[in-house]
C-alpha positions as CSV (number, residue, x, y, z in Angstrom):
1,X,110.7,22.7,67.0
2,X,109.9,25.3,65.6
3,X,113.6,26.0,63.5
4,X,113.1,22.5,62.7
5,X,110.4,23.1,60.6
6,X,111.0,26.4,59.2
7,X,114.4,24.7,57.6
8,X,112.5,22.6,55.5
9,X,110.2,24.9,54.0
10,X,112.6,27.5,53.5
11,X,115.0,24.9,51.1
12,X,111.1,24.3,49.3
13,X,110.8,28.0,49.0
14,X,114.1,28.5,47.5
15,X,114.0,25.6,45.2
16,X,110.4,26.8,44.0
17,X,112.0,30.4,43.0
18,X,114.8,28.3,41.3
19,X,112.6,26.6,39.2
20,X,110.7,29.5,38.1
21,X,114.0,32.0,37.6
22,X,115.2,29.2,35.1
23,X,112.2,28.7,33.5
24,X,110.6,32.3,32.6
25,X,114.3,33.3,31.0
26,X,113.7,29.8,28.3
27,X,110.5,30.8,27.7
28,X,110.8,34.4,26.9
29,X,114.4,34.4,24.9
30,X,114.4,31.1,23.7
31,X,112.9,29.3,19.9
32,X,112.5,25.5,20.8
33,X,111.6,23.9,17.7
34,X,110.3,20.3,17.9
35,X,110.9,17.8,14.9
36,X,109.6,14.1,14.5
37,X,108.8,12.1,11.9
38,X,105.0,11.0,11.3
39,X,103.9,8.0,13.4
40,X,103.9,4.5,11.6
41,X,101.9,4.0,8.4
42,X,99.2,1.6,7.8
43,X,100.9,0.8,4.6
44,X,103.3,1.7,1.5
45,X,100.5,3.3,-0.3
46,X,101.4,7.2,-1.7
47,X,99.2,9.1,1.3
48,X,98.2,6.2,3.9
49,X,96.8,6.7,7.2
50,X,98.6,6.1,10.2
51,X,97.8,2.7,11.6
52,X,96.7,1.4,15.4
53,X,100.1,1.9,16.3
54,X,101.1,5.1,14.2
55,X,97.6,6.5,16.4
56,X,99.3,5.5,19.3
57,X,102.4,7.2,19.0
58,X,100.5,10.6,18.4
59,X,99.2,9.9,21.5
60,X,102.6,9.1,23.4
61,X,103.9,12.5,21.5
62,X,100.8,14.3,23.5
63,X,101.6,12.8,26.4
64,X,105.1,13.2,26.2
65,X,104.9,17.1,25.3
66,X,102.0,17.2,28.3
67,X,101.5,20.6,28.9
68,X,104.1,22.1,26.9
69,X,102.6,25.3,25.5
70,X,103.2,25.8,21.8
71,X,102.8,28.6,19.5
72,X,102.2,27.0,16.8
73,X,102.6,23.1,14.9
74,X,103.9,22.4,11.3
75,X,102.7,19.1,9.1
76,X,103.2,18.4,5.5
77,X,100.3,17.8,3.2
78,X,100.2,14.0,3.6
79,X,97.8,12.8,5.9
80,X,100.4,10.6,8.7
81,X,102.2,14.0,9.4
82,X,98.5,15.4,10.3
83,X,97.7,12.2,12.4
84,X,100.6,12.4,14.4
85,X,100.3,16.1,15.3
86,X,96.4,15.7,15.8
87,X,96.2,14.7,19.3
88,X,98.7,17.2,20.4
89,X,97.6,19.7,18.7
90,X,93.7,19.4,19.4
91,X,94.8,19.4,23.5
92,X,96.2,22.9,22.6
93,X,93.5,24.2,20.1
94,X,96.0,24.8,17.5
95,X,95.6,24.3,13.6
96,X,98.4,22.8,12.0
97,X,100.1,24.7,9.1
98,X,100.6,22.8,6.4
99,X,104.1,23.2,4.2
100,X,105.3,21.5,1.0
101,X,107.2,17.9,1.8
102,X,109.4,18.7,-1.0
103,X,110.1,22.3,0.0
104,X,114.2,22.5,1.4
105,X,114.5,22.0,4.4
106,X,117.5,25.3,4.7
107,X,114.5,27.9,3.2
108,X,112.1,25.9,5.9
109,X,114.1,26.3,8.9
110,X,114.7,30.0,7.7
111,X,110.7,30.7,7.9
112,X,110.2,28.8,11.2
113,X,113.2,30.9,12.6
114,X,112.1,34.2,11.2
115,X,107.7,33.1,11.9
116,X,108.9,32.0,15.5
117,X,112.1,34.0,16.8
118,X,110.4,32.8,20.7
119,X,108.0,30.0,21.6
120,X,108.0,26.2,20.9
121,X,107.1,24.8,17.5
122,X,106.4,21.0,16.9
123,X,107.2,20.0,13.4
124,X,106.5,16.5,11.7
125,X,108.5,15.2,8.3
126,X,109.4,12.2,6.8
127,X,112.3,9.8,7.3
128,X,113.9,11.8,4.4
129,X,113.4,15.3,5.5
130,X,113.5,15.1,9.3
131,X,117.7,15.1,8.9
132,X,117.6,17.6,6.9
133,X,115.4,20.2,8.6
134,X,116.9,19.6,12.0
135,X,120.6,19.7,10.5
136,X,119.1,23.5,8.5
137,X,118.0,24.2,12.4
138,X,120.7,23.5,14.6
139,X,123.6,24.2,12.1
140,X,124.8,20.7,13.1
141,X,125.7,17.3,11.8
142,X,122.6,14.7,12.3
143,X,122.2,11.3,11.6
144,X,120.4,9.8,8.7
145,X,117.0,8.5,9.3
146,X,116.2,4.8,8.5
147,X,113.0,4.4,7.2
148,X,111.9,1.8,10.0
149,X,112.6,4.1,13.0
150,X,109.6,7.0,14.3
151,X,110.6,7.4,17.9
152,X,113.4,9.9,17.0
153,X,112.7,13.1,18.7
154,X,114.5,16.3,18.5
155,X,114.6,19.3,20.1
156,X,116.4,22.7,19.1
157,X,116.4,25.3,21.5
158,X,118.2,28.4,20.2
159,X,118.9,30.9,22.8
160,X,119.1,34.7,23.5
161,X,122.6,34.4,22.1
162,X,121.5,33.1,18.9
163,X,123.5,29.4,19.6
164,X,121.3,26.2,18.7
165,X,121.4,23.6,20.9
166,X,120.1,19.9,19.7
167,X,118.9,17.1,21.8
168,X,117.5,13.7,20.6
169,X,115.9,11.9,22.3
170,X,112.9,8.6,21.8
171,X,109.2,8.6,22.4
172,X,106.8,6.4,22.5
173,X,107.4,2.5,21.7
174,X,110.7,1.4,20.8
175,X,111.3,1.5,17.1
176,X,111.9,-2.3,16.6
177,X,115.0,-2.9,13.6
178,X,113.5,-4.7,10.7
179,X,114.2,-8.5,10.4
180,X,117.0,-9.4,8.7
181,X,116.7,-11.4,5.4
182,X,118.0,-14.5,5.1
């Protein structure tokens, strides 16, 4: 009875030191830097607000980056990068640093690498700067961003040994495609 139980908690134990070996070596070697685009827009105006949905997507970015800790969160000057960021970073008690839209993304990448060489960092851009400042990141190829998609998120985790690794992945709601035009 008694070997019976102890086999159990024993495979527990060892899977509970697993997890932990893995994760203290990520989170003391590693940059993980966090890029979306701001959440949907209540319209096409030159600094809207995000709308009901655009609010909700912050929220699904909170939820989806739960208890994540994060040195520190990156928004442009227009108000929808702030709004998506908000709820995520208020759960934190972090201020979001604001840099230029129009400032290239190879020379922003460069500061976030050199201002965060370990730690995660969420960043928020546009459909026409998220590419670029993930491609400046990883060192990789990415795919354009239509202008109708904002579930798009990628993650770059450089390592110890300085190699970038990208994953994309979706948050949120489904981007749905635009209707096609007759």
């Amino acid at each position: 009875m008694r070997r019976r139980l102890f086999a159990p908690l024993a495979v527990l134990a060892c899977m509970l030191l697993a997890a932990c070996a893995s994760r203290l070596p990520v989170a003391a070697d590693t940059a993980t830097f966090i890029v979306v685009r701001h959440a949907e827009k209540v319209d096409a105006s030159h600094d809207p607000d995000l709308s009901a949905a655009g609010h909700a997507r912050a929220r699904a970015l909170a939820e989806r980056l739960g208890e994540l800790p994060l040195a520190a969160a990156y928004a442009t000057e227009f108000k929808r990068t702030g709004q998506t960021l908000s709820p995520t970073a208020q759960a934190r008690g972090l201020a979001i640093t604001a840099y230029a839209a129009g400032e290239p993304a190879a020379a922003l990448a460069a500061r976030l690498r050199a201002a965060h060489p370990r730690g995660t960092v969420l960043v928020a851009g546009h459909s026409n700067t998220v590419p670029a400042i993930v491609a400046a990141l990883c060192g990789c190829a990415v795919a354009p961003m239509p202008d109708h998609e904002y579930d798009r998120l990628s993650t770059i985790r450089i390592g110890a040994d300085g190699q970038p690794r990208l994953l994309v992945e979706r948050y949120g709601a489904a981007t749905p495609a635009p209707a096609a035009t007759p």
